[in-house]
Structure formats: structure tokens, C-alpha cells
N, C-alpha and C positions, 0 to 999 in steps of 0.2 A: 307397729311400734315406731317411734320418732326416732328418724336418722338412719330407719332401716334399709334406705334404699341408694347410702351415699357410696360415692368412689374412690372419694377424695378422705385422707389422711386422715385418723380420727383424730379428736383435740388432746386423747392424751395418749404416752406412748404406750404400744403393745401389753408391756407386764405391768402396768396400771391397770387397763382396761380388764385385764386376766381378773386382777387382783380386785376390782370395783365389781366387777360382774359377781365374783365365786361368791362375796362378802354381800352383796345383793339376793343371789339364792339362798344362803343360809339364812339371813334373816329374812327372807318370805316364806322358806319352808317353815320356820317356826310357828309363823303367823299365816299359813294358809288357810289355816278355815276362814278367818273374815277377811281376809286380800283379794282371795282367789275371786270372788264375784265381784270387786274392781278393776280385776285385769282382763283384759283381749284374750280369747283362747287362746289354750295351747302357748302361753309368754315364758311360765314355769319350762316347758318342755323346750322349748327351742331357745333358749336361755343356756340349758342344759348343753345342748348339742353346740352349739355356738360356740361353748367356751372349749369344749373338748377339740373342736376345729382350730380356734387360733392355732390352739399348742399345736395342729400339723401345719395348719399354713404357715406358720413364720419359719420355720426352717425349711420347709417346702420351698417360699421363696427364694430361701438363702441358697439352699441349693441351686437351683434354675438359675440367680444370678453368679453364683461359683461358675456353674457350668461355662456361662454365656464368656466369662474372662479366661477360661481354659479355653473355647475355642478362638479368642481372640488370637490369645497366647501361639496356639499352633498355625495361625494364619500368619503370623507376622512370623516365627522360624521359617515357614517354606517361602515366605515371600524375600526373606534374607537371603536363602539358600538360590531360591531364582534368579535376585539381583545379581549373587555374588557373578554366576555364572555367566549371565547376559554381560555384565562390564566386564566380564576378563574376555571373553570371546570378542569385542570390540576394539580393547586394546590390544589381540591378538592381531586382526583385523587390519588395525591403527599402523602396528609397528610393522607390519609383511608389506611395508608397501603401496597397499590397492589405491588404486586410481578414486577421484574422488565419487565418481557413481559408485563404485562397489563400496566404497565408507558409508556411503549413503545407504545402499540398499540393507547395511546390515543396521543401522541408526547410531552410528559412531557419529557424535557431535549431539545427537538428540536428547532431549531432557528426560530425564527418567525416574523420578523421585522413586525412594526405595521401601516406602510407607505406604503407596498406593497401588491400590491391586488393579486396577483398569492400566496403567501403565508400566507394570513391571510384564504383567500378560502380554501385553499389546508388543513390548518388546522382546518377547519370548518365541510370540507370536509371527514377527518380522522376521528374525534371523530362521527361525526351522521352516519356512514359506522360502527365504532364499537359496538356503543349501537343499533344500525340495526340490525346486526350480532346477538349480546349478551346483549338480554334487561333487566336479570334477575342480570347480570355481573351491567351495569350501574345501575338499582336501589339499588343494594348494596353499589355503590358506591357516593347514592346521588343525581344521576342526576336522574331527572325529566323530564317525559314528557315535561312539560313545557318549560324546558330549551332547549328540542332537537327543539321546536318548534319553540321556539326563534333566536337558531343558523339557522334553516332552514331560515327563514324570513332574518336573518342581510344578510346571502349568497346572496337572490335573490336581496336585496338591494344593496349589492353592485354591483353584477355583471350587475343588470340593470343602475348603477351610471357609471359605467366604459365604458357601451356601450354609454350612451348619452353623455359623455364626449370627447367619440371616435368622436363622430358624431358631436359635437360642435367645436372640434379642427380642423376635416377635413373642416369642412366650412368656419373657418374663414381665412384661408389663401385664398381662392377664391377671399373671399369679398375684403381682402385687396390689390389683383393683379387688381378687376375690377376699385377700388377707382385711384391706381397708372395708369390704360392705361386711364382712365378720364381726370385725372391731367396731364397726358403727350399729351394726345389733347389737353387739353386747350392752354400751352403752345407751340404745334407745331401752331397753330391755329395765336397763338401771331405774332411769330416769321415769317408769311407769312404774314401776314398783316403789320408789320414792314418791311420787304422786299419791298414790294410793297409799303409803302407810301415813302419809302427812295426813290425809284426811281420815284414813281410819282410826287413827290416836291424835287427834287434833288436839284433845285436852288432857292427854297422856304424856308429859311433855318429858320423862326418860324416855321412852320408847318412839316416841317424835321423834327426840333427838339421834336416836341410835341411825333412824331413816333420811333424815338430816345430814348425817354427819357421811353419807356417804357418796354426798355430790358436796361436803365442805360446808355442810351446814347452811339449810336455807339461809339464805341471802346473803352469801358469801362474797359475793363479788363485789355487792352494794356497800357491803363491809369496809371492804377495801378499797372501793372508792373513796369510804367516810375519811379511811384513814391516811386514805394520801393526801385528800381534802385535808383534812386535821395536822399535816406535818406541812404541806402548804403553808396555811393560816399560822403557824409555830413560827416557823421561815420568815414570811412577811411580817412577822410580828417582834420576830428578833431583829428583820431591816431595820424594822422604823424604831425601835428601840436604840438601834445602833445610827443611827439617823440623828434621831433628835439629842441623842448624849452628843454627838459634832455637833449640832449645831448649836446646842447649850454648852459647850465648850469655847467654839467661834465666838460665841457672844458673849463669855465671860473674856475672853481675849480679848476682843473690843471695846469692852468696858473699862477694861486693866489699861489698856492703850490710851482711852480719853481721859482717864483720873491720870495717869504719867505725865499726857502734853497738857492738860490743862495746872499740874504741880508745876510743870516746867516753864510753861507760858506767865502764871500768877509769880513763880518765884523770880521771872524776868525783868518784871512789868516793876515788881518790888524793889528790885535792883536799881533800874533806870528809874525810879523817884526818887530814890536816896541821892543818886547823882546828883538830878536836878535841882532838889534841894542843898545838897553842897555847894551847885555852879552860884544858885540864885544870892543866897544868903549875903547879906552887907558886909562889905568886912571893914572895921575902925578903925584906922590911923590916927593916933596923937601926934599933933604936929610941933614941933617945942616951939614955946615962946621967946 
């Protein structure tokens, strides 16, 4: 079957694919007597099974990834409880005094992010190696059996927080690659059952359609190219509409503009002849005799 073999996300979500597949067996089961000798063995049957699997794998996955942020959850509590411990026993450390080797050897001044498990350890790790070392050094300094006790315990909790976290994170990518090659059966599963009733009912064109319509109606997509095509073309079509109205506007503006100065210029030109013919004109003096 096509797409049987992917890992990757199928194209539509989960209860699509539930809901394309189930609606695919029914309408094959009706029409199995002349389907079934278009189909690949066995497509009917493992169609079946497929879909009965999502429905455990997707909460199968959900679970495994619940889990894996539950033990997040309890890595980062024991790594709080570690830090708290590690910086107060420093600033104990800090405030008694000690010379700056002994600041040192316990990592008072050293960076210790409170988020990271390799250095909350590591600092957990430094202080119970020195009061190890120098037990008569730590009770002067306050620390307590107790406390070394304490630090020992937060270490094993976390470090056992960090392995079953390890171990919760590797699994659930598994579970989520078996969930996607599911969902991409069901859908290759589809898609050959649609093949085959297109051509079984070729000139059957309800019952085409009914097979059609469940991958969106052959040539769905072409569809939708047409018709983005087509509102495209609408768009461009109203530009240049709205295009040519400016600029048959513009140019009735510029026509209004040259019939004005040319009214203005001619009614000028009228003016100053009138003059001239008033300057030019003789004028007659009777002279008495």
C-alpha cells in the first residue's frame, strides 16, 4: 500500500485519518465482490487492524510522553532539594571563617547552575569527598552527619531521576514513529481503495463520486489551484479596473485643466485687444476758428 512505510507525520491529523480510513472500509465492504480483485492482499484485513491500532497508539503515545514530563518533574524537585543543600552548606562554610583552601575545597565561589544535573552532582559530589577526607575539618565547620546523609540521598535521587528520564525520552520517539507508519497505512490503505472504486465505477458517477469524495473529490487540489487561479485573475482584474478609472480620471483632470488655461489665456488675449484698440484709435479735436 502507498505511504505504508513512512515515519514521518501523516498529512492529515489522527481522527481524520481514523475517520478517512473507517469511511473507506465501509464503502469497500459494500462493494467487495468487484474491489477486492483490485486490491493487494490482505488491504481489507490490515486496514481493519490498523485502524483498531491508532485508537491504542495515540494515547499510548500520550501516555509515554505524560510519563517522560512526570519524570522530568521529579528530576528537577530532587535537583532543587540538592542545590538547596549544597549552597546553604557553603554559605555555612563562607560565614565559619575557613581559610580560602577550605572555601575552595568545599566549591564556595564556584558556579553551580541549579537546572543542571552534571553540576549540582558534581557539587554534591566535592563537599561529601571532603568531609570523607576531613571529618573533624566538617564538624567544625557544622556540617553534620546528617547533612552528609542527606547530600548522599538527594545525589542518588537525582542521578536515578536522570536515568529514568533518559529512558522515558528514548521511548517516546519510538512510540510516536509506530503512531505515524499506523496513520500512514491507513491512509495508503485509502488511497488504493479510492484507486480501485474510480476505476471500478468509472461511469458510475454517484458511486465514483462517493469514492471520490473521500480523498476530497478527485482532483481536489487542481480545484483549488483553479480557484485561487480564479480569484487571482478577479484581483488583477479589479487592479486594472481600478487602474484605468485613475487614470481616465487623470486625464479628464487634464483636459478640465487645458479647456480652464486655454478659457483664461483666450479671454486675456481678448482683453489686451480691446486695449490696444482703445490706445490706437485717432482721437478729434475741433480747433475753434
Amino acid at each position: 500500500m502507498a505511504n505504508g512505510n513512512k515515519d514521518g507525520h501523516p498529512k492529515t491529523d489522527f481522527n481524520a485519518s481514523t475517520q478517512r480510513g473507517l469511511k473507506a472500509l465501509l464503502l469497500a465492504q459494500k462493494h467487495q465482490a468487484v474491489l477486492e480483485p483490485r486490491l493487494q492482499a490482505g488491504t481489507l484485513d490490515g486496514l481493519t487492524a490498523d485502524l483498531l491500532k491508532l485508537g491504542v497508539d495515540v494515547p499510548g503515545a500520550l501516555v509515554i510522553r505524560s510519563s517522560a514530563k512526570t519524570a522530568t518533574k521529579s528530576q528537577n524537585e530532587a535537583l532543587a532539594q540538592g542545590y538547596s543543600l549544597v549552597t546553604a552548606i557553603r554559605t555555612a562554610v563562607s560565614r565559619r571563617g575557613a581559610t580560602a583552601d577550605v572555601r575552595a575545597a568545599y566549591g564556595v565561589g564556584a558556579k553551580t547552575s541549579a537546572k543542571v544535573v552534571k553540576q549540582v552532582v558534581a557539587a554534591i559530589t566535592l563537599i561529601l569527598d571532603r568531609a570523607a577526607e576531613k571529618p573533624a575539618e566538617a564538624a567544625g565547620l557544622g556540617i553534620l552527619q546528617k547533612d552528609l546523609v542527606a547530600l548522599g540521598e538527594d545525589r542518588a535521587a537525582i542521578s536515578s531521576a536522570d536515568g529514568a528520564q533518559e529512558e522515558k525520552r528514548a521511548g517516546a520517539p519510538g512510540a510516536t514513529e509506530e503512531r505515524n507508519r499506523t496513520a500512514n497505512r491507513i491512509l495508503g490503505a485509502v488511497d488504493e481503495i479510492v484507486a480501485a472504486g474510480v476505476v471500478e465505477f468509472a461511469k458510475d458517477g454517484g458511486v465514483r463520486g462517493e469514492f471520490e469524495a473521500l480523498v476530497g473529490g478527485g482532483g481536489g487540489k487542481s480545484k483549488g489551484k483553479k480557484g485561487k487561479e480564479g480569484k487571482e485573475k478577479a484581483k488583477g482584474k479589479k487592479e486594472g479596473e481600478s487602474k484605468a478609472a485613475a487614470e481616465g480620471k487623470k486625464a479628464a483632470e487634464g483636459k478640465k485643466e487645458v479647456v480652464e488655461v486655454k478659457g483664461v489665456v483666450e479671454g486675456k488675449k481678448e482683453e489686451e485687444g480691446k486695449k490696444e484698440e482703445a490706445a490706437g484709435g485717432e482721437v478729434v479735436v475741433e480747433v475753434p476758428k
